[in-house]
C-alpha positions, 0 to 999 in steps of 0.5 A: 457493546463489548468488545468483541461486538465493537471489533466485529461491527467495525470489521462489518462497516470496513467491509461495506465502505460505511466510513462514518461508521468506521471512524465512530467504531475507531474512537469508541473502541479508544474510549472502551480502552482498546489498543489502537493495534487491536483495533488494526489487527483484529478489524481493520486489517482482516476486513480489507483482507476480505476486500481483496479475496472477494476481488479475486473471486470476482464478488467485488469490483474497483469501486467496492474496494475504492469504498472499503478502502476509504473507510479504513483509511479515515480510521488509519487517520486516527491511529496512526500518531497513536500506533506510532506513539506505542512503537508498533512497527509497520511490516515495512516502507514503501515508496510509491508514486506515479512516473513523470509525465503522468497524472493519474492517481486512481490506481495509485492511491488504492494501492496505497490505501491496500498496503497501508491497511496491511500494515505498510507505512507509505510515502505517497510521492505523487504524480509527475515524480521525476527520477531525481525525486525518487532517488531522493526520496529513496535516499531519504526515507530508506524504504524496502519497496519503491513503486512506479506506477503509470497509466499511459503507455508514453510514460512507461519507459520512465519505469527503465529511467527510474532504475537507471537513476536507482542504479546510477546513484548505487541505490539499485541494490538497496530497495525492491522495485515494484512497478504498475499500472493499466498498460503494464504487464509481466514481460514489461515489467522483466523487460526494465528489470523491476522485481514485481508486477501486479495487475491490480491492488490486491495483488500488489499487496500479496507481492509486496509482502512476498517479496519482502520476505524473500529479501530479508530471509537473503539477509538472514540467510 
């Protein structure tokens, strides 16, 4: 198999959640002497990009890209202390987790399964994250992006408490805030005064992305 056959193979098993192939395809591509940011850049990313078109088209569904999404995040296992090593940096940092009172993960994970095939390095708080948590957590790591997420509509005032801790602690400025979730909506999302909202996995990347942009074209500006 050369190159160009072990990229588009990998691109193929990513697409169809075939993990164990994946994670094989991974270590011969290492073996053959390809870079691990070929590896990610020229399969792995463009597969899930795939993933997320044929879910806005209505092709697939949560549990295909639940699939595809494993898939890829069993390779990303592999190259990610590799990536690390060559520098490569990732398009930016993002924080995530699911608000207090909250313990549900599915949509969450997804997410961040999404973001990190599309380059992101995420810091997965968990569930039942405090605001305390996340303003240490923001503190800490310093990222672009910080997500709340909840599925219960009792918990989605944590959305307001999280910002008001953000702007508390004279953070606010300093990181986009990105919220979601089944219950959530646009006009909620306005209402707490979060930057974005997105109705599912693939949205939320094409958002994250977009408006990271806008804030360091500010920057720049």
């Amino acid at each position: 198999m050369n190159r160009d056959e072990l990229l588009k193979e990998m691109y193929d098993s990513t697409l169809v959640g075939n993990a164990p192939a994946v994670l094989e395809l991974t270590r011969a591509g290492l073996d053959m002497g390809l870079d691990p940011e070929t590896l990610l850049f020229d399969a792995l990313i463009p597969s899930l990009e795939e993933v997320g078109a044929r879910f806005e088209r209505g092709d697939f569904f949560v549990p295909e890209m639940l699939i595809a999404g494993r898939a890829m995040a069993g390779a990303l296992d592999l190259l990610r202390p590799l990536l690390a090593e060559t520098g490569v940096e990732p398009v930016g940092k993002f924080v995530m987790g699911t608000v207090k009172g909250d313990v549900h993960d599915i949509g969450k994970n997804l997410v961040n399964i999404m973001l990190e095939g599309a380059g992101f390095h995420v810091i997965d708080l968990g569930v039942q994250v405090a605001p305390e948590r996340f303003v240490e957590a923001v503190r800490e790591h310093q990222p672009d992006i910080v997500g709340f997420s909840a599925f219960l509509t009792t918990t989605m005032p944590m959305f307001k408490a999280n910002i008001n801790a953000l702007q508390k602690a004279g953070l606010r400025d300093q990181v986009i805030v990105m919220v979601g979730g089944a219950p959530v909506t646009q006009e909620y999302a306005d209402a707490v005064g979060a930057d974005g909202y997105a109705s599912d996995a693939s949205a939320a990347v094409k958002l994250a992305k977009d408006l990271l942009m806008r804030k360091r074209a500010r920057v720049l500006a």
